[in-house]
N, C-alpha and C positions, 0 to 999 in steps of 0.2 A: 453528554456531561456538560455541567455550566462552570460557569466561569464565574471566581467571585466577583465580577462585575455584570455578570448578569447575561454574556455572550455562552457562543457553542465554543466548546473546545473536542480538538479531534481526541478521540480515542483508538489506542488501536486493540480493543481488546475483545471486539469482535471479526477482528483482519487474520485469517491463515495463510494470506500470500507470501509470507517469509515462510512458510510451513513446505516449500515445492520447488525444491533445491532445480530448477530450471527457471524459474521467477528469480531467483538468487539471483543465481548468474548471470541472467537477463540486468538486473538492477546493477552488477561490477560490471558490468562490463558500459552499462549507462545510467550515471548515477546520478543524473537532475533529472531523470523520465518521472512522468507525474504519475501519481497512483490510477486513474482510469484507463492510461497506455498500459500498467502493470496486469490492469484486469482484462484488458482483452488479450493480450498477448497469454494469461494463462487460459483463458476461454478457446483460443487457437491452439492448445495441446490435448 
């Protein structure tokens, strides 16, 4: 998606990792982990 200035903006509306109530949890329990720590950690279940 762009930006009306012409950059990316994230989207997340190709993302299911809030979709896997262990990723949840994962994220309260650590809630500044960045979204690639998110993806491996569901990769490891």
């Amino acid at each position: 998606m762009q930006s009306s200035r012409g950059g990316t903006v994230w989207s997340c509306t190709a993302c299911t990792l809030l979709h896997i109530p262990a990723v949840v949890e994962y994220m309260k329990r650590n809630p500044e982990v960045p979204v690639r720590e998110l993806k491996r950690f569901r990769d490891r279940l």
